[in-house]
C-alpha positions in Angstrom: -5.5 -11.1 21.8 -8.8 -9.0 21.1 -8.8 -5.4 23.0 -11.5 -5.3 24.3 -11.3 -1.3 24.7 -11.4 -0.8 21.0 -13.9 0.7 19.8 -14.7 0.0 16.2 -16.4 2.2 13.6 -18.9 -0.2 11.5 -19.2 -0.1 8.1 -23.0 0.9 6.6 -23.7 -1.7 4.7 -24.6 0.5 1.5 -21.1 1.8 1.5 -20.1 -2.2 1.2 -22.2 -3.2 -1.5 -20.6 -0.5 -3.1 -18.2 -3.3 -4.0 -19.0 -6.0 -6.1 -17.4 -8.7 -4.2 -19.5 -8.2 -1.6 -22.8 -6.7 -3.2 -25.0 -9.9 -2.8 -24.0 -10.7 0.8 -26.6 -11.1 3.1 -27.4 -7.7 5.1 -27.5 -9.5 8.5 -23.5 -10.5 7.6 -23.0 -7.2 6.5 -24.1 -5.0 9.1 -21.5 -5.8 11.5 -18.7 -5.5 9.9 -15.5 -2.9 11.1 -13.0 -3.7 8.4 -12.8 -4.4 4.6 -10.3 -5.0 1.9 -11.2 -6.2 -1.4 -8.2 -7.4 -3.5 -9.2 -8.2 -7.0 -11.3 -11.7 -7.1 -11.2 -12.1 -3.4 -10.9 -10.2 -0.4 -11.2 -9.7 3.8 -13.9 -8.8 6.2 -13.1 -8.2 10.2 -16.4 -7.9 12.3 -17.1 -5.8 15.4 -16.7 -8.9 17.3 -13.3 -9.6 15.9 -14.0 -12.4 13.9 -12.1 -12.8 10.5 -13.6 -13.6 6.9 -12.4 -14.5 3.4 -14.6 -14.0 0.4 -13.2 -14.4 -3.3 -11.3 -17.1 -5.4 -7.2 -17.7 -5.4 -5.4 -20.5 -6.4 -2.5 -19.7 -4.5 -3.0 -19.5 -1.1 -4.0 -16.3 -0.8 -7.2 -16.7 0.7 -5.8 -18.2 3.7 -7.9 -20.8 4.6 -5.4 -23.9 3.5 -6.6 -25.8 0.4 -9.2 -24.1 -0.1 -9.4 -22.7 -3.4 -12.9 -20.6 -3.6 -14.9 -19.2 -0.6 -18.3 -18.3 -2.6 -19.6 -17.3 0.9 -17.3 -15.6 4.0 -15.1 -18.4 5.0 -13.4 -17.6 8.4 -9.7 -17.1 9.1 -9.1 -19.0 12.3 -5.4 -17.9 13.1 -6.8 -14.4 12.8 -9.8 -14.4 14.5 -9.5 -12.5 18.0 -6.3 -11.3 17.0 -8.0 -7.2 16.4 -6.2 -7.2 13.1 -6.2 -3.6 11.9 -5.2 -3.5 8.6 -4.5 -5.8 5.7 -1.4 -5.1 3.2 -1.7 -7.4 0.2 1.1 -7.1 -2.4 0.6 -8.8 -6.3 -1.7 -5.8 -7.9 -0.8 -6.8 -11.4 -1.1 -10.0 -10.8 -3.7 -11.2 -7.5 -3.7 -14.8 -8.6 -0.3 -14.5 -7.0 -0.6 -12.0 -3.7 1.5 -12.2 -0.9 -1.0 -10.9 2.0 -0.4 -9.3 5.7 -2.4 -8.4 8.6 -1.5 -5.9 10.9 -2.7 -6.4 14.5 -3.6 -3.5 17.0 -0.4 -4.8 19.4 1.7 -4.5 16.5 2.3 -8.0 15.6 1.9 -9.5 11.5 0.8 -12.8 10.1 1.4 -13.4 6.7 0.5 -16.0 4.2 0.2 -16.5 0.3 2.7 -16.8 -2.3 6.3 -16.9 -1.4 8.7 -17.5 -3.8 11.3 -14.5 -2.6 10.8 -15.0 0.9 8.8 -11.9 0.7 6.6 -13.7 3.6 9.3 -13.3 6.2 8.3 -16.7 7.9 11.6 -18.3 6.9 11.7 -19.8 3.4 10.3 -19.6 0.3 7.5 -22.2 0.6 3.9 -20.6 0.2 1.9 -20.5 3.2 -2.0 -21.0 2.5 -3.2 -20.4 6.1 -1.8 -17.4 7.9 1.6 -17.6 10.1 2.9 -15.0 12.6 6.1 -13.3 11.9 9.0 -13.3 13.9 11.1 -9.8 14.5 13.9 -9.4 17.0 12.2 -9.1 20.8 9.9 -6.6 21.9 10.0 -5.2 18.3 6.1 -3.8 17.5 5.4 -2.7 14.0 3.5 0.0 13.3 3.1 -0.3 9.2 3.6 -2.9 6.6 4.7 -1.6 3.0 5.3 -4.3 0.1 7.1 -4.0 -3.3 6.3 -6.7 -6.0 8.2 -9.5 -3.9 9.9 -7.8 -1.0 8.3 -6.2 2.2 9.3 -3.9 4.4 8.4 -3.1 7.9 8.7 -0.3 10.4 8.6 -0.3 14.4 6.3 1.4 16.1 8.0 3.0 18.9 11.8 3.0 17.7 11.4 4.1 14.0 13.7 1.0 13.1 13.1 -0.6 9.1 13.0 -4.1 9.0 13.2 -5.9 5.1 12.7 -9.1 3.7 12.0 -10.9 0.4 13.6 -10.6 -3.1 16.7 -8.3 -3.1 18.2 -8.2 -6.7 18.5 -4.5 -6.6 19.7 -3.9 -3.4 15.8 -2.9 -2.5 15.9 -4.6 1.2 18.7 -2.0 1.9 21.3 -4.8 3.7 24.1 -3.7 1.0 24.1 -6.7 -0.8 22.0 -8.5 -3.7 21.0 -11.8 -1.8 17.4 -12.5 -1.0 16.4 -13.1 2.6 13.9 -15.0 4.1 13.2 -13.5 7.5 13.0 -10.3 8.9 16.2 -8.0 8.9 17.1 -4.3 10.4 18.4 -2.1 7.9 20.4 -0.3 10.1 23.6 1.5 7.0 23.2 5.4 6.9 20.1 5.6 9.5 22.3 6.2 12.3 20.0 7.6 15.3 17.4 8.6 12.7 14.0 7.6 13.4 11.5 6.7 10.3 8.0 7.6 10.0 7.3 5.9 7.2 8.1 3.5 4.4 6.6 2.8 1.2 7.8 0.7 -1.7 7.6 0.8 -5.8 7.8 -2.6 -7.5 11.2 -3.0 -6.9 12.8 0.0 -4.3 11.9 1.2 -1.1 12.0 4.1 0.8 11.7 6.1 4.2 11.0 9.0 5.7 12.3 10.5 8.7 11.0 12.3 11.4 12.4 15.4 10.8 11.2 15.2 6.6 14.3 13.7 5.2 13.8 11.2 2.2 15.6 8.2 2.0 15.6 5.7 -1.1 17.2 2.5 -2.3 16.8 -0.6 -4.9 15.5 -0.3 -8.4 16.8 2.5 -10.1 16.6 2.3 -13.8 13.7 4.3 -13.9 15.7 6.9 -11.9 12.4 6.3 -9.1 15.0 7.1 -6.1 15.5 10.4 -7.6 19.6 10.5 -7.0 19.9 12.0 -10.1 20.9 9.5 -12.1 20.1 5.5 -12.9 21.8 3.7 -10.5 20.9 1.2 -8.2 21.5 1.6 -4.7 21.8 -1.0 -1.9 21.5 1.1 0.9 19.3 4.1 2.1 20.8 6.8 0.3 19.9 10.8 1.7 18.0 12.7 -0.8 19.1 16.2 -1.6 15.7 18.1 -1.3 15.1 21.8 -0.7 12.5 21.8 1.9 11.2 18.7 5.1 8.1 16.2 3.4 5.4 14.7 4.7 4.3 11.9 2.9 5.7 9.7 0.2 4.0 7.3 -2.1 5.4 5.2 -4.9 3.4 3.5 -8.2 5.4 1.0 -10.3 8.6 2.9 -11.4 7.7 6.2 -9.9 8.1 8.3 -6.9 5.8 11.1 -5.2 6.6 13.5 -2.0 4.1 15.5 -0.2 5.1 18.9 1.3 4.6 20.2 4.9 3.1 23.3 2.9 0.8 21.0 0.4 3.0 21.0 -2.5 4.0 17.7 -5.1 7.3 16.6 -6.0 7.9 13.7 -8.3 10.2 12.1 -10.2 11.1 8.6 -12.1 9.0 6.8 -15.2 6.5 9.1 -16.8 5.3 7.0 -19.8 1.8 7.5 -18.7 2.1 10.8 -17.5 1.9 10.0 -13.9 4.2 12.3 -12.8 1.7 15.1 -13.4 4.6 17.4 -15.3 2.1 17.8 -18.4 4.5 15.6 -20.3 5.9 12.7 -20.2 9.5 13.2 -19.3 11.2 11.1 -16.9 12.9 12.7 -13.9 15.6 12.1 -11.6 15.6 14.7 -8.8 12.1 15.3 -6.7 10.8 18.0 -8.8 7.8 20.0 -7.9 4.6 20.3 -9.6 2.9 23.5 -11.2 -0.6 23.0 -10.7 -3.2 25.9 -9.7 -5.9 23.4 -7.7 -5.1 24.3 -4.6 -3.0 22.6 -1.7 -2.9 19.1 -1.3 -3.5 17.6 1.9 -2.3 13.9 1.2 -0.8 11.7 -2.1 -1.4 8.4 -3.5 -0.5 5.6 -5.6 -0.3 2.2 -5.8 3.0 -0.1 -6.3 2.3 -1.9 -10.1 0.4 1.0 -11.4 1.3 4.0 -13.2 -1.4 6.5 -11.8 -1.2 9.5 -9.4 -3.4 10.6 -7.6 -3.8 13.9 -5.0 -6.2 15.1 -2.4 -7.9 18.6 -2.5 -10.5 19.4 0.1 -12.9 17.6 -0.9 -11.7 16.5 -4.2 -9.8 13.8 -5.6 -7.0 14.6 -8.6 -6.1 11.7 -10.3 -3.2 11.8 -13.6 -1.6 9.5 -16.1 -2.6 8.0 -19.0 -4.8 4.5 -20.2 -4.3 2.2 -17.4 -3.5 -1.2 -19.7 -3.7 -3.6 -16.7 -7.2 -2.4 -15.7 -9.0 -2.0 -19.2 -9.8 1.7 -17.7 -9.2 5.4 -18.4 -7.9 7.9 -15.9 -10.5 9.3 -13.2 -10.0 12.7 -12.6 -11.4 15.9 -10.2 -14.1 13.1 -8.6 -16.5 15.0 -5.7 -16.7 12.4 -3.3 -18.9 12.1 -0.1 -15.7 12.1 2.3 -17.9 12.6 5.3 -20.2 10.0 5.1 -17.7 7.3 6.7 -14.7 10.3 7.2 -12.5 8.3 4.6 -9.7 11.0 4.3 -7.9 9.6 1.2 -9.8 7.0 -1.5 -8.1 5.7 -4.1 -10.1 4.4 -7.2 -9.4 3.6 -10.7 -12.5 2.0 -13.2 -14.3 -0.8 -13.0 -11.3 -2.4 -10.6 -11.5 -2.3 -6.9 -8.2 -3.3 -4.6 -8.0 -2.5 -1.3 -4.2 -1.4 -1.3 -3.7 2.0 -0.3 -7.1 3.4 0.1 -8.1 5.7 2.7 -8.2 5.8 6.1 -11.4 5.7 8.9 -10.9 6.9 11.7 -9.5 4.3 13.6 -7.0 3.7 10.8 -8.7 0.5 9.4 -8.3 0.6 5.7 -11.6 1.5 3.1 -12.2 1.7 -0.3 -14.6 2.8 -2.5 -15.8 1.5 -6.2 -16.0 4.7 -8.8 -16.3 4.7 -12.3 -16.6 8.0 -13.2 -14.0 8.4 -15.8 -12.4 10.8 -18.5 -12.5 9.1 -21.9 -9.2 10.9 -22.6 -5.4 10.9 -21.1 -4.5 12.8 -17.8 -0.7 13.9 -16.9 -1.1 16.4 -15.0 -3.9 17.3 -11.7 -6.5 19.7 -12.4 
C-alpha cells in the first residue's frame, strides 16, 4: 500500500552515522534512507523506496524478523515493506531486551510485534509476536498516533478524535472502568462525550488526552499523584483536569506529567525525586503547576515514559532538568545549541551516551529523528535554564 505521491525527505548520511548503531554501515545503504529509529541495541531503517530494515540484536522478538535473534547487517521486514510506514513507537525504554514495537502507516493502519505478555500488542492475546501483525480496530477506524505506557498502548483516530486502549490495566490506565487487562483494541468512550482528542501520551502506568479545545484528561497510575487530581488516587476513567488556562501539548516521563501552554508556558506535576519537574526542588505535586523560569517561551515539551528527565524547547535551544539518570550511566544535558536547521528536526531529545528513538523530533514529513549528544553537566539539573 505504498503512496506513491509521498514525497520523502532523505536522511544525509552524516546525520546517521551520528548514531552508533548505524556508524559502520555502508554509505551506498545509507544514502537512501527516509526514516530512522534506533532503540537501544537495535533499531529501524525505511528507505525512499519503501523498503523496511532491522539492524540490532533482541532476544525477544523485537526485531521482527521471526527467530531471528541478531541482524549484524539491515535485515528486511517483509510485512512492512511497501506499507509507507511513517513512524515507529517502541515501548520497554528501561528495559529493550523486552520492547513491544509499532509502526504507523501513512493510511493510518498499525502492525505490531515483540513482547506481549499484557496484551499490550492489541493482536488478540498475550503470545509474543516476532514478525510484525496488523492490528484490528472497529471499521473504517484510521489512527493517527500510537502512545505506549510500560505494557499498555493507546491509540487515537485520525479523523474522529476517538481513544482506543489495550494491554495491561491494573490501575485502571486503559480508561474502560475496570482493572482487567485486554487483549485487543477498545474505545474508551466514559466522560468523553462529543469531545474530540488531539492527543494522547502515556507515563509508565497512566494515560492521558487532550482535547481540541485544550482540556486535559488523565487516568491509571496515581500514586505518584502523575494525573494531577490533587490527590493519589487511581482513576479508571478519564477524569477532567481543573486547569486555569487551554494546553497544547502534554508529555509524560515515568511517574511525571508535563503541559505546554498556548502562550509557551510549563506546568507539571507528580514524582520529582530527580528534579524533573523543574520546580528547583524536589517536591512532588498534585495539581498542574506552572514553572518560574526566565529562558524565554517554550515552543514544544518532552520526555520519555521510564525516565525521569524533562526536557523544553527554546528557539534554538534545548533545556533539559532532573538529576543522575541511574538507568543510562549519564548526567543531565542541559542549554545544548543544536543545528535544528540542518534536517528541520523541531524537537530532539537526547540524554548521554544512550540513543532511543522514542519521542524525538519531528522532520518535516512527521517521520521520527534523533540525534546522539553527549554534551553533558557533571552536576544535577531541576530546573531549565
Amino acid at each position: 500500500m505504498s503512496d506513491s505521491s509521498v514525497e520523502w525527505r532523505i536522511i544525509p548520511v552524516e546525520e546517521l552515522r551520528k548514531w552508533n548503531l548505524f556508524s559502520t554501515m555502508d554509505d551506498y545503504f545509507l544514502q537512501n534512507i527516509r526514516l530512522a529509529h534506533a532503540h537501544g541495541m537495535f533499531g529501524f531503517l525505511v528507505t525512499a523506496d519503501d523498503i523496511v530494515y532491522v539492524v540490532g540484536t533482541n532476544r525477544k522478538g523485537a526485531l521482527g524478523i521471526g527467530g531471528i535473534l541478531e541482524a549484524p547487517s539491515p535485515v528486511k521486514i517483509d510485512p512492512l515493506c511497501g506499507q509507507s510506514v511513517k513512524e515507529f513507537v517502541i515501548a520497554g525504554i528501561t528495559s529493550p531486551e523486552f520492547a513491544s514495537c509499532f509502526a504507523l502507516t501513512e493510511d493510518g493502519r498499525v502492525f505490531s510485534w515483540g513482547s506481549n505478555s499484557n496484551g499490550q500488542l492489541g493482536t488478540h492475546g498475550a503470545k509474543k509476536l516476532t514478525t510484525p501483525e496488523l492490528i484490528k480496530f472497529d471499521s473504517n477506524v484510521k489512527i493517527g498516533q500510537i502512545s505506549v505506557g510500560d505494557l499498555h498502548t493507546l491509540a487515537l483516530t485520525e479523523d474522529t478524535g476517538e481513544v482506543y486502549s489495550c494491554g495491561w490495566n491494573a490501575y485502571g490506565q486503559l480508561g474502560l472502568g475496570t482493572d482487567t487487562d485486554q487483549y485487543e483494541p477498545r474505545k474508551i468512550t466514559a466522560n468523553f462525550g462529543n469531545i474530540r482528542v488531539k492527543q494522547i501520551s502515556c507515563s509508565s502506568s497512566s494515560s492521558f488526552a487532550l482535547s481540541e479545545s485544550g482540556e486535559v484528561y488523565s487516568w491509571g497510575h496515581n500514586g505518584c499523584e502523575e494525573l494531577g487530581l490533587g490527590n493519589a488516587t487511581s482513576a479508571t476513567v478519564p477524569t477532567k483536569l481543573i486547569i486555569d488556562q487551554p494546553m497544547k501539548k502534554i508529555a509524560n516521563g515515568s511517574y511525571h506529567t508535563l503541559a505546554l501552554t498556548l502562550s509557551g508556558e510549563i506546568y507539571a506535576c507528580g514524582d520529582n525525586a530527580s528534579g524533573q519537574l523543574g520546580t528547583g526542588d524536589t517536591t512532588r505535586l498534585s495539581v498542574l503547576t506552572k514553572l518560574s523560569t526566565d529562558v524565554g517561551i517554550f515552543e514544544d515539551i518532552s520526555s520519555i515514559t521510564g525516565i525521569q528527565q524533562s526536557l523544553g524547547k527554546v528557539a534554538d535551544k534545548i533545556f533539559a532538568w532532573a538529576t543522575n539518570l541511574k538507568h543510562f550511566n549519564a548526567s543531565s544535558c542541559i542549554r545544548m545549541n543544536l543545528n535544528l536547521l540542518k534536517l528541520a528536526i523541531f524537537f530532539v531529545l537526547c540524554w548521554a551516551h544512550f540513543v532511543s528513538g522514542a519521542g524525538f523530533g519531528r522532520c518535516p514529513r512527521g517521520q521520527y529523528f534523533s540525534l546522539q549528544q553527549n554534551r553533558c553537566v557533571a552536576s544535577p539539573v531541576t530546573r531549565p535554564g
